[in-house]
LOTORRO-333465 format. One record per residue (C-alpha): residue number from 1; residue in three letters; x, y, z. Coordinates in steps of 0.25 Angstrom, whole numbers, padded with zeros to 4 digits. Example, Ala and Ser with C-alpha at 12.3 -4.5 7.8 and 13.67 -1.06 7.14 Angstrom:
2
<rec midren="1" roza="ALA" x="0049" y="-0018" z="0031"/>
<rec midren="2" roza="SER" x="0055" y="-0004" z="0029"/>
REM end
This chain:
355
<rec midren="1" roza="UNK" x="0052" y="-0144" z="-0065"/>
<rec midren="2" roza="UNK" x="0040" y="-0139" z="-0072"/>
<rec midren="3" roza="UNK" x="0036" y="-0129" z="-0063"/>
<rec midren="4" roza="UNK" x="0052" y="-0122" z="-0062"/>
<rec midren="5" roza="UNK" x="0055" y="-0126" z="-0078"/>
<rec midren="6" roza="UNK" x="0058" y="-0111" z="-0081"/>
<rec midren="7" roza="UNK" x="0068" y="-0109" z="-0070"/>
<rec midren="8" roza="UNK" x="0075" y="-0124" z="-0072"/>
<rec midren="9" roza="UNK" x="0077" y="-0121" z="-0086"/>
<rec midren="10" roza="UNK" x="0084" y="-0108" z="-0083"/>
<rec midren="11" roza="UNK" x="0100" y="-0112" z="-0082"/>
<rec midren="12" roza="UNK" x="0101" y="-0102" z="-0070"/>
<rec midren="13" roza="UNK" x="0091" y="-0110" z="-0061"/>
<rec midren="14" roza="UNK" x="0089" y="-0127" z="-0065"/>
<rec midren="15" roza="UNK" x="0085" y="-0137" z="-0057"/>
<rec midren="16" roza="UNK" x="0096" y="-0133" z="-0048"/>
<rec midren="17" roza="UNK" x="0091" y="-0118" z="-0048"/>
<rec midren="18" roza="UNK" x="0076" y="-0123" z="-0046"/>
<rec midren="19" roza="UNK" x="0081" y="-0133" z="-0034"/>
<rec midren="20" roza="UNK" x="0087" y="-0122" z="-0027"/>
<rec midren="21" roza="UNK" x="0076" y="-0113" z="-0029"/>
<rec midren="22" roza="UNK" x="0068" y="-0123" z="-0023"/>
<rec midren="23" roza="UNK" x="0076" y="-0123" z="-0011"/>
<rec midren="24" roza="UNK" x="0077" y="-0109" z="-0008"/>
<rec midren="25" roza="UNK" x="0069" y="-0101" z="0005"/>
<rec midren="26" roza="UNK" x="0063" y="-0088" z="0003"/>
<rec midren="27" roza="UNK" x="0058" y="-0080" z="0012"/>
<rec midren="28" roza="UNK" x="0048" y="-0067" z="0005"/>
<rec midren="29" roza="UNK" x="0046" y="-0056" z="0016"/>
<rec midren="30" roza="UNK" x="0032" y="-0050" z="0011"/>
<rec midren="31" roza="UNK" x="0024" y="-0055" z="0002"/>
<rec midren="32" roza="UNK" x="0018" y="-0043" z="-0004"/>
<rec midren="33" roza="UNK" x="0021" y="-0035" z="-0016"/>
<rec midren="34" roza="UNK" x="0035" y="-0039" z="-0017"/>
<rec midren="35" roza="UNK" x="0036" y="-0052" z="-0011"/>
<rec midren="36" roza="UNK" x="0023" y="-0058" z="-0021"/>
<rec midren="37" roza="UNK" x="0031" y="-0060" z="-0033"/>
<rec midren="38" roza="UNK" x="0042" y="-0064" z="-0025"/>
<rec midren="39" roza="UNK" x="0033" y="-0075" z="-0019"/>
<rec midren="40" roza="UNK" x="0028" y="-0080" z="-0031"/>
<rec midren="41" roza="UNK" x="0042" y="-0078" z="-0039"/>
<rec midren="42" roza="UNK" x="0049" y="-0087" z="-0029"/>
<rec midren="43" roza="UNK" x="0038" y="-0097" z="-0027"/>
<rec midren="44" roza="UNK" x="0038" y="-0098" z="-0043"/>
<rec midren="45" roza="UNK" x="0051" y="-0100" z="-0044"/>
<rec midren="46" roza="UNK" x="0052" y="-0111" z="-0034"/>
<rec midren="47" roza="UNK" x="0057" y="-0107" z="-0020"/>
<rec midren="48" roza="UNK" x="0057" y="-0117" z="-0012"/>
<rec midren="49" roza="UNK" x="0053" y="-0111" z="0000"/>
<rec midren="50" roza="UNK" x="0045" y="-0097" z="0001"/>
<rec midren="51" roza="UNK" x="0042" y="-0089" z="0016"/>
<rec midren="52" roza="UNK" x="0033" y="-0077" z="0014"/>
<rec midren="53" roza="UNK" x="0032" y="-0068" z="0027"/>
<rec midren="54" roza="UNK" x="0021" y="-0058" z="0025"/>
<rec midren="55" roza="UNK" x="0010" y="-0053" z="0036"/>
<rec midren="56" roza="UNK" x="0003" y="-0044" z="0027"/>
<rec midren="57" roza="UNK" x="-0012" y="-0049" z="0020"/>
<rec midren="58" roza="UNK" x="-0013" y="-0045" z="0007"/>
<rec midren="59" roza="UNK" x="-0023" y="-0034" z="0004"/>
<rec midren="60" roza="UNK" x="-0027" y="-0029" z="-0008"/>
<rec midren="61" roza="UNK" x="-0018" y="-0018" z="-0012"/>
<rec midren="62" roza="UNK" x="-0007" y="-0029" z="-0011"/>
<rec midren="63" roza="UNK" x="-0016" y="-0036" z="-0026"/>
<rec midren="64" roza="UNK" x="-0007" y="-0023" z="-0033"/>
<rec midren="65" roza="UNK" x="0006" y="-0028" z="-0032"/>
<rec midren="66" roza="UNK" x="0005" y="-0043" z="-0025"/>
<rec midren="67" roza="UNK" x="-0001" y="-0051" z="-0033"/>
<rec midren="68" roza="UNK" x="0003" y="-0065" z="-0028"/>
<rec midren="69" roza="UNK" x="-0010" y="-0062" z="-0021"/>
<rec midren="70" roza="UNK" x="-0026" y="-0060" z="-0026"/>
<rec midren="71" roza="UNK" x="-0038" y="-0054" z="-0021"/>
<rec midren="72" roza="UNK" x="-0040" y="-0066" z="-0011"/>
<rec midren="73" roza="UNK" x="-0027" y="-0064" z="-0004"/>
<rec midren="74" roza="UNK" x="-0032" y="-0050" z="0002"/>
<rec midren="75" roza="UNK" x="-0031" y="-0052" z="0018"/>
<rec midren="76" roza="UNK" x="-0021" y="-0065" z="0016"/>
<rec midren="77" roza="UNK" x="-0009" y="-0064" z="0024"/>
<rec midren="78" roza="UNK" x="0003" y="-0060" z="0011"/>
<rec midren="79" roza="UNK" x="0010" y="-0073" z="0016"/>
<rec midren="80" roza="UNK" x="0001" y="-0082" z="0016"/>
<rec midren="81" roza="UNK" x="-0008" y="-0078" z="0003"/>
<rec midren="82" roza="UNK" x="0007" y="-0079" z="-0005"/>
<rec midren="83" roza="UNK" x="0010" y="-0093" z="0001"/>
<rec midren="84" roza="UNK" x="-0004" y="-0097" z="-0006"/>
<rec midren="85" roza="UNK" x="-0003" y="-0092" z="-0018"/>
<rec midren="86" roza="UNK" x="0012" y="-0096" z="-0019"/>
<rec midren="87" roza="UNK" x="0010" y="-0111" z="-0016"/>
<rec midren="88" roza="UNK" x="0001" y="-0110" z="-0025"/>
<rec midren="89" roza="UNK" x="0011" y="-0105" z="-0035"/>
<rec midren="90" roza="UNK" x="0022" y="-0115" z="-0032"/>
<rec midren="91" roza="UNK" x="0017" y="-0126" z="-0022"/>
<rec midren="92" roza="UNK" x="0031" y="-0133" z="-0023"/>
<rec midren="93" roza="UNK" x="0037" y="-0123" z="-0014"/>
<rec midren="94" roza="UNK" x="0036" y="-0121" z="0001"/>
<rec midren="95" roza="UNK" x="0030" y="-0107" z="0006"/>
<rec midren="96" roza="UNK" x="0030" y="-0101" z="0019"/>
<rec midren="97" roza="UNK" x="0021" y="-0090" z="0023"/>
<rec midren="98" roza="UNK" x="0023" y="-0081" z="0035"/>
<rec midren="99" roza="UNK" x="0010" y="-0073" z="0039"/>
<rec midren="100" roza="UNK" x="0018" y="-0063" z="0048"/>
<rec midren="101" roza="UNK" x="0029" y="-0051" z="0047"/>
<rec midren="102" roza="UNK" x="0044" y="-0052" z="0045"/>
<rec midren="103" roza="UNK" x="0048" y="-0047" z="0059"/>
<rec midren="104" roza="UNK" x="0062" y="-0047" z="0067"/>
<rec midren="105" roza="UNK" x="0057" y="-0058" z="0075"/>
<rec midren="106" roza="UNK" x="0055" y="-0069" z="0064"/>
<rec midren="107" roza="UNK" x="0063" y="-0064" z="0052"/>
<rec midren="108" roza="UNK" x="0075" y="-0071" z="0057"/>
<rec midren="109" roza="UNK" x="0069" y="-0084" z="0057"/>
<rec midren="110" roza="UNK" x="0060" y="-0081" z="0044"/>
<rec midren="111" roza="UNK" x="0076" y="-0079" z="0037"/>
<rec midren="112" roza="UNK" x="0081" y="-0090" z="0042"/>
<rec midren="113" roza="UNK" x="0071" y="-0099" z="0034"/>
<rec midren="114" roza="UNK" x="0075" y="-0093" z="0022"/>
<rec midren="115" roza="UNK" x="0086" y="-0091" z="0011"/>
<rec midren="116" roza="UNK" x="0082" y="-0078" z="0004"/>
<rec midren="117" roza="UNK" x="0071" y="-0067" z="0010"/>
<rec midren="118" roza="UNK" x="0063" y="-0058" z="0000"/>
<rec midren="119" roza="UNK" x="0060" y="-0045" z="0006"/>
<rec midren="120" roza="UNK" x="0048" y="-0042" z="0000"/>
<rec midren="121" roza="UNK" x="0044" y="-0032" z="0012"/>
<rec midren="122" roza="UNK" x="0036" y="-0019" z="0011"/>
<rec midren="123" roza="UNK" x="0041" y="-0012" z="0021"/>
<rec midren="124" roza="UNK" x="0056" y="-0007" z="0029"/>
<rec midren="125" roza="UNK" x="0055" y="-0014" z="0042"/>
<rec midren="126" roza="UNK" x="0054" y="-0027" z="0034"/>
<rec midren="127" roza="UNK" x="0065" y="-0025" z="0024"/>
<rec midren="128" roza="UNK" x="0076" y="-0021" z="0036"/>
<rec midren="129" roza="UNK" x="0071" y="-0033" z="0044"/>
<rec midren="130" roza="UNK" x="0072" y="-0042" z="0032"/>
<rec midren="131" roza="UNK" x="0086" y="-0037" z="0029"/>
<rec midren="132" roza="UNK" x="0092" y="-0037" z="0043"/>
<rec midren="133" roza="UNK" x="0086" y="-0054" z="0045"/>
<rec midren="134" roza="UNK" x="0093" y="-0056" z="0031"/>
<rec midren="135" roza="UNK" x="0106" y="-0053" z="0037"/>
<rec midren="136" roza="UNK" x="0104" y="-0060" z="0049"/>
<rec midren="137" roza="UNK" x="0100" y="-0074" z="0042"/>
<rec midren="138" roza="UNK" x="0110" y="-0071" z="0030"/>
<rec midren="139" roza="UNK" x="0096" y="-0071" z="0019"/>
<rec midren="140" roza="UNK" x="0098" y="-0063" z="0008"/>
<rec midren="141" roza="UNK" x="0087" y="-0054" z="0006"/>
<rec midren="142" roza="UNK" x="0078" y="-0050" z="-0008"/>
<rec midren="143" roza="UNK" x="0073" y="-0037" z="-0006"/>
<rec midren="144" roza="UNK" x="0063" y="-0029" z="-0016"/>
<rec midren="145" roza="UNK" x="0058" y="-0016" z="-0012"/>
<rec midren="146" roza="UNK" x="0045" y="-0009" z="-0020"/>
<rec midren="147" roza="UNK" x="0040" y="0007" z="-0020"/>
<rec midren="148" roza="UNK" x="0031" y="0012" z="-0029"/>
<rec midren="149" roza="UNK" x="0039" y="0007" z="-0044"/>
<rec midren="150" roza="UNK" x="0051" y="0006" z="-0038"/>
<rec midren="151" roza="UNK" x="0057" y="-0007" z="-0032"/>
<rec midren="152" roza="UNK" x="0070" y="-0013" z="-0026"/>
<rec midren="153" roza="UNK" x="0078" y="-0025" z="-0026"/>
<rec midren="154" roza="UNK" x="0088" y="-0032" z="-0020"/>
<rec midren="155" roza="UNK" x="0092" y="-0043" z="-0011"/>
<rec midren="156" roza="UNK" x="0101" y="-0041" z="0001"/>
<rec midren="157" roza="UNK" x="0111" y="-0048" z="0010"/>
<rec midren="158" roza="UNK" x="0114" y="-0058" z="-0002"/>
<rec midren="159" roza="UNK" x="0127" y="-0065" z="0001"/>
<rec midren="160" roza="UNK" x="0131" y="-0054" z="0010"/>
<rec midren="161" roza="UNK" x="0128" y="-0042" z="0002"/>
<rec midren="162" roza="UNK" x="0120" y="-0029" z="0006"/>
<rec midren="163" roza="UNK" x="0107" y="-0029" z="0013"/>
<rec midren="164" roza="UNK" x="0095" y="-0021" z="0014"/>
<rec midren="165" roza="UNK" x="0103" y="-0013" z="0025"/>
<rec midren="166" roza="UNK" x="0114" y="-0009" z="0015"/>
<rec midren="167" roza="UNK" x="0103" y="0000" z="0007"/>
<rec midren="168" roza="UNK" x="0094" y="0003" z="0018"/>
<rec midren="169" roza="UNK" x="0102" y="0003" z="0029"/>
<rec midren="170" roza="UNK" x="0089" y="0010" z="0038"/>
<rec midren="171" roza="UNK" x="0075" y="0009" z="0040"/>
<rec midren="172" roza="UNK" x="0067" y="0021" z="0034"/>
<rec midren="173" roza="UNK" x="0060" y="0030" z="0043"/>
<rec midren="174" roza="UNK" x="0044" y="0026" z="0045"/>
<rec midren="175" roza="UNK" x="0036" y="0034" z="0033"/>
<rec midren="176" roza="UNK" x="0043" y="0027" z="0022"/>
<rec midren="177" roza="UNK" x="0031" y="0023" z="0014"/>
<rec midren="178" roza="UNK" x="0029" y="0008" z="0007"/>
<rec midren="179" roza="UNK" x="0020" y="0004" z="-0005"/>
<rec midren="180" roza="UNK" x="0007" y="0004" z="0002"/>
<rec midren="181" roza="UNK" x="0010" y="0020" z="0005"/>
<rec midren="182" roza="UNK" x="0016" y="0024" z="-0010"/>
<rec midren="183" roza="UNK" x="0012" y="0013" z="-0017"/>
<rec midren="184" roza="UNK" x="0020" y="0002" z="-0028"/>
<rec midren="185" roza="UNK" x="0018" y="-0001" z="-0040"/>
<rec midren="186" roza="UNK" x="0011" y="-0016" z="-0041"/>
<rec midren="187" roza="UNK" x="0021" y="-0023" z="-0052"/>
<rec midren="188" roza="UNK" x="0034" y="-0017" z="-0045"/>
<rec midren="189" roza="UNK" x="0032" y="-0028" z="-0032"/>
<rec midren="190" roza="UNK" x="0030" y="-0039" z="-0042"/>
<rec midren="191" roza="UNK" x="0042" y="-0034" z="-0050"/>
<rec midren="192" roza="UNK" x="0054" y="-0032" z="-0039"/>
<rec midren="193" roza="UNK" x="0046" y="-0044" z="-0031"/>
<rec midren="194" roza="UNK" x="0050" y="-0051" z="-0044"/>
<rec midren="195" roza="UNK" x="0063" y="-0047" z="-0045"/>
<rec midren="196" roza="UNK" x="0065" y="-0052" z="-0029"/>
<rec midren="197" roza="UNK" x="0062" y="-0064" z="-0032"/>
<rec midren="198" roza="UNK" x="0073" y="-0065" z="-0044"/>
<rec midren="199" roza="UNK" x="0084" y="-0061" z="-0034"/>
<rec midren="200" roza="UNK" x="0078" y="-0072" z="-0024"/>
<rec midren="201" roza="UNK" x="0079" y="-0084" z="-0036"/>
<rec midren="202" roza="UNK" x="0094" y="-0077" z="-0040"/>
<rec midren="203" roza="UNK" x="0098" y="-0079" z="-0025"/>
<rec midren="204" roza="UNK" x="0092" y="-0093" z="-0025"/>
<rec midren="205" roza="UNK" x="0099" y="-0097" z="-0039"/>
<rec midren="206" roza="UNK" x="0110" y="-0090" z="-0036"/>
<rec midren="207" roza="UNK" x="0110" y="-0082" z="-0049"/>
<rec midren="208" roza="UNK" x="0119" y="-0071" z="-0048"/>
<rec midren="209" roza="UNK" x="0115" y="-0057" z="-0050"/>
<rec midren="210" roza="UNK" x="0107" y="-0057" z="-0037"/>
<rec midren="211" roza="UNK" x="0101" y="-0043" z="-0033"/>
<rec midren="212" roza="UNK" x="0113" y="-0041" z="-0022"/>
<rec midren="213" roza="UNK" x="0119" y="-0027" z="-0017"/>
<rec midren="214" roza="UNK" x="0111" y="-0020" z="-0026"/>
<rec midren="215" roza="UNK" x="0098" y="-0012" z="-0024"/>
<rec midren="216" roza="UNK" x="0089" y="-0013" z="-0038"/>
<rec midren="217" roza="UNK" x="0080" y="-0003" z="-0038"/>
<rec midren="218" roza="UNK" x="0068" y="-0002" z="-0050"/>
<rec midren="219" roza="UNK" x="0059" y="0008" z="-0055"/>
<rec midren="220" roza="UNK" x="0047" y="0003" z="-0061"/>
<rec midren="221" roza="UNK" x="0040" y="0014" z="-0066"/>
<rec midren="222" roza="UNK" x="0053" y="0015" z="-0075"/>
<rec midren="223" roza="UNK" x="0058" y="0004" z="-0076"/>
<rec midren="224" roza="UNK" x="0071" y="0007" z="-0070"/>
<rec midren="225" roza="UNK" x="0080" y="0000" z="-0062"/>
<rec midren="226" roza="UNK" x="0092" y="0002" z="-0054"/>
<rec midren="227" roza="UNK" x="0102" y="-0003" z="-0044"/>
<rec midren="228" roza="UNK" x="0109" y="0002" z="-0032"/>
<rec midren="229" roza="UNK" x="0120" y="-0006" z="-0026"/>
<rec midren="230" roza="UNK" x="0121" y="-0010" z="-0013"/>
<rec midren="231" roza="UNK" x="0134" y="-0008" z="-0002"/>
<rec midren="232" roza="UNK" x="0132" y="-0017" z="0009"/>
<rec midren="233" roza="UNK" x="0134" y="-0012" z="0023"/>
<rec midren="234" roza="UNK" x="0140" y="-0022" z="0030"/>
<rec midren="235" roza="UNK" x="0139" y="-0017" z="0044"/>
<rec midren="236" roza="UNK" x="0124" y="-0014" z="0044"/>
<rec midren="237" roza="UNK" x="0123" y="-0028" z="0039"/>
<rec midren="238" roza="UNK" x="0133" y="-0033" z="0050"/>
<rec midren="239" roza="UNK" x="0125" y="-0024" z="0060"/>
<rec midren="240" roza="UNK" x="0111" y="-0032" z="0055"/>
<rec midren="241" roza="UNK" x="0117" y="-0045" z="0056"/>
<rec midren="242" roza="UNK" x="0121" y="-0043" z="0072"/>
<rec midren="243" roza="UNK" x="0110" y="-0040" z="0078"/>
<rec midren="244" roza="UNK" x="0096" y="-0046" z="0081"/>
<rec midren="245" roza="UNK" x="0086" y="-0044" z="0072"/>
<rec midren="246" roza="UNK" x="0075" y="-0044" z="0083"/>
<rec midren="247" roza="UNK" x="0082" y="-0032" z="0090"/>
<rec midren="248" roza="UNK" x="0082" y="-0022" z="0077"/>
<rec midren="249" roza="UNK" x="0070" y="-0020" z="0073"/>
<rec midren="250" roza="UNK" x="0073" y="-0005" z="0072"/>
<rec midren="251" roza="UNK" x="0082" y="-0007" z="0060"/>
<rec midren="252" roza="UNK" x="0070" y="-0013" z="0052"/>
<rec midren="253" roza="UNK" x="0059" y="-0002" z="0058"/>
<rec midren="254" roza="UNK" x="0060" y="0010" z="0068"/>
<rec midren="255" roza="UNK" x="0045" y="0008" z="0069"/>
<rec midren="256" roza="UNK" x="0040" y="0008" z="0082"/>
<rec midren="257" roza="UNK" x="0025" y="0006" z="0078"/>
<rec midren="258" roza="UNK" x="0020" y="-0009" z="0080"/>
<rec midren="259" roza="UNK" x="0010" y="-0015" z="0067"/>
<rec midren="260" roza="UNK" x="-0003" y="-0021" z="0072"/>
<rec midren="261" roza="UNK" x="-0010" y="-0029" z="0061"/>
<rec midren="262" roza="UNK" x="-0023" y="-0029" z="0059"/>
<rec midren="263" roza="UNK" x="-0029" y="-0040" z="0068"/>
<rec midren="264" roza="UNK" x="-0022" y="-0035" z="0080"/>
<rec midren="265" roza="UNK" x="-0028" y="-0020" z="0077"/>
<rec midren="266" roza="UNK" x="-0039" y="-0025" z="0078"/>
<rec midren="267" roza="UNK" x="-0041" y="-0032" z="0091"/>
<rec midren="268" roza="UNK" x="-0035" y="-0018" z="0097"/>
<rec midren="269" roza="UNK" x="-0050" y="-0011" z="0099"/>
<rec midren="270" roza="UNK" x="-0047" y="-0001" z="0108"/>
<rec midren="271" roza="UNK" x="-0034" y="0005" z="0098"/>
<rec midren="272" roza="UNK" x="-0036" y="0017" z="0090"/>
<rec midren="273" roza="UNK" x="-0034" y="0013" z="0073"/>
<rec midren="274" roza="UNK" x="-0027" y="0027" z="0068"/>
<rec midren="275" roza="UNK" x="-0029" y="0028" z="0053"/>
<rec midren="276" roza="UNK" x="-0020" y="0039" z="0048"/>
<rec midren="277" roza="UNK" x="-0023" y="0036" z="0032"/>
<rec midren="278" roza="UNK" x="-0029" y="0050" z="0026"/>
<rec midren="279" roza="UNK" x="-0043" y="0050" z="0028"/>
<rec midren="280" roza="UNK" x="-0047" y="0047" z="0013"/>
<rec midren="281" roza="UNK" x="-0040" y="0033" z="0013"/>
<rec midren="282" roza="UNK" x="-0046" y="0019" z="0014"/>
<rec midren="283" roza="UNK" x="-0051" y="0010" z="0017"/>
<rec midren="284" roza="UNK" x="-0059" y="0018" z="0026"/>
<rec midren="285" roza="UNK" x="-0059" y="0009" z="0042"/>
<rec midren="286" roza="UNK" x="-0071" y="0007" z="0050"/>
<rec midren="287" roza="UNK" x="-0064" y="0003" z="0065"/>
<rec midren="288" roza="UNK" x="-0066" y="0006" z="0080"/>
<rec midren="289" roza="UNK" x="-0055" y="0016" z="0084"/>
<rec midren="290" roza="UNK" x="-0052" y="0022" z="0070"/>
<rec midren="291" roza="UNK" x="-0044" y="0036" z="0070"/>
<rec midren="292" roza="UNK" x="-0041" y="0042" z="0057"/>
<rec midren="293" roza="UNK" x="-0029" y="0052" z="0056"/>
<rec midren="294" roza="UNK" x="-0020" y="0054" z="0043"/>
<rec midren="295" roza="UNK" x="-0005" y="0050" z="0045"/>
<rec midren="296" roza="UNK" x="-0003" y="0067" z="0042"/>
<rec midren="297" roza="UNK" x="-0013" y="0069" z="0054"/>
<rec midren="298" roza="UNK" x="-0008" y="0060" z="0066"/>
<rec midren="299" roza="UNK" x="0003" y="0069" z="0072"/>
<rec midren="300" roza="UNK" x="-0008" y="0083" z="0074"/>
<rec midren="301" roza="UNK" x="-0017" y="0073" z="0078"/>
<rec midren="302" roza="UNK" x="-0011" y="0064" z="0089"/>
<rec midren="303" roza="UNK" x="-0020" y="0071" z="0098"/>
<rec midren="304" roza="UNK" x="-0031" y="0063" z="0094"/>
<rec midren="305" roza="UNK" x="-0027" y="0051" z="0096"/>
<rec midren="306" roza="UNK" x="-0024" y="0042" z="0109"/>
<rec midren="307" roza="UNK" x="-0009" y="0040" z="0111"/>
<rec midren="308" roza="UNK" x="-0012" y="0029" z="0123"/>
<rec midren="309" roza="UNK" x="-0023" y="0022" z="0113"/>
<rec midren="310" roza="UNK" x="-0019" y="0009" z="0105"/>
<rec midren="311" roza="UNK" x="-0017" y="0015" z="0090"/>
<rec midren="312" roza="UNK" x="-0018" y="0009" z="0077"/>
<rec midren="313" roza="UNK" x="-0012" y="0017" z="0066"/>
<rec midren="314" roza="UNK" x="-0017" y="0014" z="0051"/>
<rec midren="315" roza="UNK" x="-0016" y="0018" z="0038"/>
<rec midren="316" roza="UNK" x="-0017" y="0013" z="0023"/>
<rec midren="317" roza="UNK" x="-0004" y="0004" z="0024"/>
<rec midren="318" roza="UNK" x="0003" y="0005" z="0038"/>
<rec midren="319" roza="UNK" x="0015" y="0017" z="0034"/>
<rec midren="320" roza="UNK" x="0007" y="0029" z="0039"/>
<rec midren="321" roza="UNK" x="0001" y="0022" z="0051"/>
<rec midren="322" roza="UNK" x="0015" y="0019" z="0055"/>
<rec midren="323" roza="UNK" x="0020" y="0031" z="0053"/>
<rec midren="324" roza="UNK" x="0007" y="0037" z="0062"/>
<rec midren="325" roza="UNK" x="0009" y="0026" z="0072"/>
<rec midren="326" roza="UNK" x="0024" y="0034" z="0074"/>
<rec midren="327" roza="UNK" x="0019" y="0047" z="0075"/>
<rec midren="328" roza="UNK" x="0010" y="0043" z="0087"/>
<rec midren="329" roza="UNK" x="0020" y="0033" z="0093"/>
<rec midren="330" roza="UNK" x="0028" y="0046" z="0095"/>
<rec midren="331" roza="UNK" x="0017" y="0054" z="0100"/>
<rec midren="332" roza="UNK" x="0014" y="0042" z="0113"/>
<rec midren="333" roza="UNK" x="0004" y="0032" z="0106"/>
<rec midren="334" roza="UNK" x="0011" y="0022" z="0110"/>
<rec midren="335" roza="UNK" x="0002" y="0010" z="0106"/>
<rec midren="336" roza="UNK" x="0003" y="0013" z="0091"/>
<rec midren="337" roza="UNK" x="0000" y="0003" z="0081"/>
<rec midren="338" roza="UNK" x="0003" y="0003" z="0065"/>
<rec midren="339" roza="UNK" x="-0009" y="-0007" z="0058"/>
<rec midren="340" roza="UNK" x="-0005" y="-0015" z="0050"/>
<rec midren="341" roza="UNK" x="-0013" y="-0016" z="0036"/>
<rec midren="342" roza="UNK" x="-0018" y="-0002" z="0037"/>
<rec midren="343" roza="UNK" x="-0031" y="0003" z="0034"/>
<rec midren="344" roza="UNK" x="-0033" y="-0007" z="0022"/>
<rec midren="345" roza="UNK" x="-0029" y="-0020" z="0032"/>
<rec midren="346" roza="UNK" x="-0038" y="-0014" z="0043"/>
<rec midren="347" roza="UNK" x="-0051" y="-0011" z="0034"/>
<rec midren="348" roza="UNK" x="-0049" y="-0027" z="0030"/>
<rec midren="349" roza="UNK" x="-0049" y="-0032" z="0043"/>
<rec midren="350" roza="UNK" x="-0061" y="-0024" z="0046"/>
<rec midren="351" roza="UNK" x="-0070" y="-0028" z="0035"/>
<rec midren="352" roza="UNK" x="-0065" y="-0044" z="0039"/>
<rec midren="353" roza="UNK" x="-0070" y="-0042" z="0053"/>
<rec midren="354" roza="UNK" x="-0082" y="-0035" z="0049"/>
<rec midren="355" roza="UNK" x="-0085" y="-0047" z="0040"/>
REM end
């Protein structure tokens, strides 16, 4: 009583309110910029029942923006370094942590498990795949979107109504940059993450006003806002919901380029590392089979590299490694890989090992 005294009081929420909010299943897709004031919004606020899935470690450029994590989180799995500090926030409340990617072959299930799923993803393979599983298991989805000061909001396939499809009917094409390329502005995450977890407590309270069939968009640099409305497309979303999930992984990437984390890079000895960041970048790598060529360079220079050699490809956040990867998967290196991490991943690794 103590502890949700602010929300019982409120005639909108009660005991009643508090007691379904208590009940409630969450599941928070990334638990990075966006999805840490969600996190610690929802566990505040009483859900009964939390799921993180998240297979990135935090590093220290993430102390910016998520700031459900400190100093001596760096190299923590995301998933697990929020369930700590979230239990510690609200121990009345149950917490799962999932130390591995969202994927076609586990999303399903994930849902299944869940009433509401928070896309607090960073990247477009993860947002088709999140909408399209929705569909299948009938979860309505609280979507936030961050670039640079600008930031989306909505929430999709609520009681029926328009999906991420219906705005974005297609993946974008590989070069479309995220926010370790361009950059974000450290308070934006924590204000549209905020404002996702409003829309989730609205869905659970059932106060109406809930953020569907509209796409709101802010400015924070001007403090602007505005909102686009939404027309569903009911046969895309009838398309989605009759076929296999785990047969249409083109509609969530056209990536053909495999990640390989950090430990598996590793154990490869014999594969070539190709770092295509510009030369002035850091940190700077000290590692067995190091090539440096800049992503502008790669295509004159495909002569110098091995097409029938193992080939890592790297660079500051894992964007122009992929797109490198694609220029020499279309030139026959068909062993390509895209490191996950980047150069910043790698360079801790190494100084680990070397300890």
């Amino acid at each position: 009583m103590e502890r949700y005294s602010r929300h019982i009081a409120l005639n909108e929420v009660g005991q009643e309110g508090q007691d379904k909010l208590a009940n409630a299943r969450v599941l928070v897709v990334g638990a990075g910029g966006l999805g840490c004031p969600v996190l610690q919004y929802l566990a505040a606020a009483g859900i009964g029942k939390l799921g993180i899935i998240d297979n990135d470690v935090v590093e220290e450029s993430n102390l910016q923006r998520q700031v459900l994590y400190g100093t001596s989180s760096i190299g923590i799995n995301k998933a697990l370094a929020a369930k700590q500090r979230l239990e510690d926030l609200n121990p009345n409340i149950s917490i799962q942590a999932f130390n591995e990617k969202l994927s076609a072959f586990n999303a399903i299930e994930l849902f299944k498990g869940y009433d509401i799923i928070v896309d607090g993803s960073d990247n477009f393979e993860t947002r088709y795949l999140i909408n399209d599983a929705s569909l299948i298991t009938n979860r309505p989805v609280v979507y936030g979107a961050i670039y640079k000061f600008e930031g989306q909001l909505s929430v999709f396939n609520y009681k029926n109504g328009s999906t991420y499809r219906c705005v974005f009917p297609d993946p974008p094409k590989h070069g479309t940059l995220n926010c370790s390329d361009i950059g974000v502005l450290g308070v934006l995450p924590g204000i549209i993450g905020s404002m996702q977890a409003n829309e989730v407590l609205k869905i659970v309270l059932e106060i109406k006003g809930v953020l569907s069939g509209k796409l709101y968009c802010y400015d924070a640099k001007t403090s602007t806002v505005h909102s686009l409305y939404i027309q569903k497309n009911e046969q895309l979303v009838t398309l989605i919901k009759s076929r296999p999930l785990e047969k249409e992984k083109s509609f969530y990437c056209d990536s053909t380029i495999e990640e390989i984390s950090i430990i598996e890079a590793l154990e490869k000895e014999e594969a070539l590392f190709l770092d295509v960041r510009n030369r002035d970048e850091k940190p700077i790598l000290e590692i067995k089979n190091y090539q440096q060529i800049p992503l502008p360079e790669i295509s004159k220079n495909l002569h110098m590299i091995n097409p029938k050699r193992e080939i890592i490809v790297l660079c500051q956040s894992g964007e122009r490694s992929r797109q490198a990867a694609h220029i020499l998967f279309q030139n026959s290196c068909n062993s390509c890989y895209n490191l996950k991490g980047g150069a910043p991943a790698l360079s801790a690794a190494l100084k680990q090992k070397s300890v």
